[in-house]
C-alpha positions as CSV (number, residue, x, y, z in Angstrom):
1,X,43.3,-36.4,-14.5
2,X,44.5,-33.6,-13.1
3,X,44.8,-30.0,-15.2
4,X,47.3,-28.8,-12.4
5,X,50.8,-28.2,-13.8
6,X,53.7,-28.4,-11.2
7,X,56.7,-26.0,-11.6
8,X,60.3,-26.7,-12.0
9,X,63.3,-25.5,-10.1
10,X,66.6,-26.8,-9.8
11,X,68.9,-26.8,-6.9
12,X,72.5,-25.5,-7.4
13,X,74.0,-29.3,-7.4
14,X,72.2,-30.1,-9.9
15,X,73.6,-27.6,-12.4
16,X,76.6,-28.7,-11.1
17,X,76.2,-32.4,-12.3
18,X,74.7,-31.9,-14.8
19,X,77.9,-30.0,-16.5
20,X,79.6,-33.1,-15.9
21,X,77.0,-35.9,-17.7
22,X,77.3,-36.4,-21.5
23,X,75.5,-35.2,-24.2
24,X,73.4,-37.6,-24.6
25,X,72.3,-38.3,-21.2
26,X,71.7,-34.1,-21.1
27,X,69.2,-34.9,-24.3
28,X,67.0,-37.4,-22.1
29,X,65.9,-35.0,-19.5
30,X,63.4,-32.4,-21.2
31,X,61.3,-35.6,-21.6
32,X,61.4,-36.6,-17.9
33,X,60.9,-32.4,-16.8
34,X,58.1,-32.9,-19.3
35,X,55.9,-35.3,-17.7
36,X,56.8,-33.9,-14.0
37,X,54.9,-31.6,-14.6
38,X,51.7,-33.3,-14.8
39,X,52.8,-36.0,-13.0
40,X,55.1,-35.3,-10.7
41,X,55.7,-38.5,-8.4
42,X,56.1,-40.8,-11.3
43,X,59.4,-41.7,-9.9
44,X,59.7,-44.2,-7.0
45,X,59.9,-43.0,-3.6
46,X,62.6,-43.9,-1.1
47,X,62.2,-46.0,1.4
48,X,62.6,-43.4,4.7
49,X,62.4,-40.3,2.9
50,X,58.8,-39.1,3.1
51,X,58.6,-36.7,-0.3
52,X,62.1,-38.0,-2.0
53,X,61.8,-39.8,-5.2
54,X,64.2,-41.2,-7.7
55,X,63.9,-41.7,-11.7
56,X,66.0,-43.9,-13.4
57,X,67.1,-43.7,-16.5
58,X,70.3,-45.3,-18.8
59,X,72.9,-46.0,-16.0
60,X,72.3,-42.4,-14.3
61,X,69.8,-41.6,-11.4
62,X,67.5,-38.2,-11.0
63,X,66.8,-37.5,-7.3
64,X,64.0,-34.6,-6.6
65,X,61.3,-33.9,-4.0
66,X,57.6,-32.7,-4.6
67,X,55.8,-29.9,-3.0
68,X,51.8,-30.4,-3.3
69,X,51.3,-27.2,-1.4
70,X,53.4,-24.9,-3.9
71,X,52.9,-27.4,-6.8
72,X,56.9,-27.4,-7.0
73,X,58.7,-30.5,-8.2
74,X,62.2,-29.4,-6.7
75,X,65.4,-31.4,-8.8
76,X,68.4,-32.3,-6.4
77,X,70.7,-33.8,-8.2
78,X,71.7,-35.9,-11.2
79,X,74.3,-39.0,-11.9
80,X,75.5,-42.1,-12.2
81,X,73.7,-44.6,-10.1
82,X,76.6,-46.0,-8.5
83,X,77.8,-42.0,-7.3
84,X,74.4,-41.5,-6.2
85,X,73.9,-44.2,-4.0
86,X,77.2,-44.4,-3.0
């Protein structure tokens, strides 16, 4: 196990949606941040996107990217699965 501990940063979209998502969808994500940090590609990768990955949680959808280099887990965006994907 590794002691490394990846840091956070959010793009500008993502504070943008994340205005928009309830309160209780809001209440979710410290856990997920939490164990990026330590473990930052438990999502699932997309298929064709070489660092993208996806969480999903409820009916909502957290895209981010990792940077091994910088050890920077960078969040994109935040939503609805069906406005994600679509």
């Amino acid at each position: 196990m590794s002691c490394l501990e990846y840091q956070l940063v959010f793009a500008e979209n993502f504070y943008k949606q994340l205005d928009k998502l309830d309160h209780s969808v809001r209440q979710r994500l410290p856990q997920i941040f939490e164990k990026f940090k330590q473990h930052p590609k438990l999502g699932k990768q997309f298929h064709g996107k070489w660092n993208y990955y996806r969480v999903r949680f409820l009916n909502y959808c957290l895209i981010y990217t990792v940077d091994d280099n910088k050890l920077v887990v960078l969040i994109l965006d935040v939503g609805k699965r069906d406005a994600i994907y679509g």
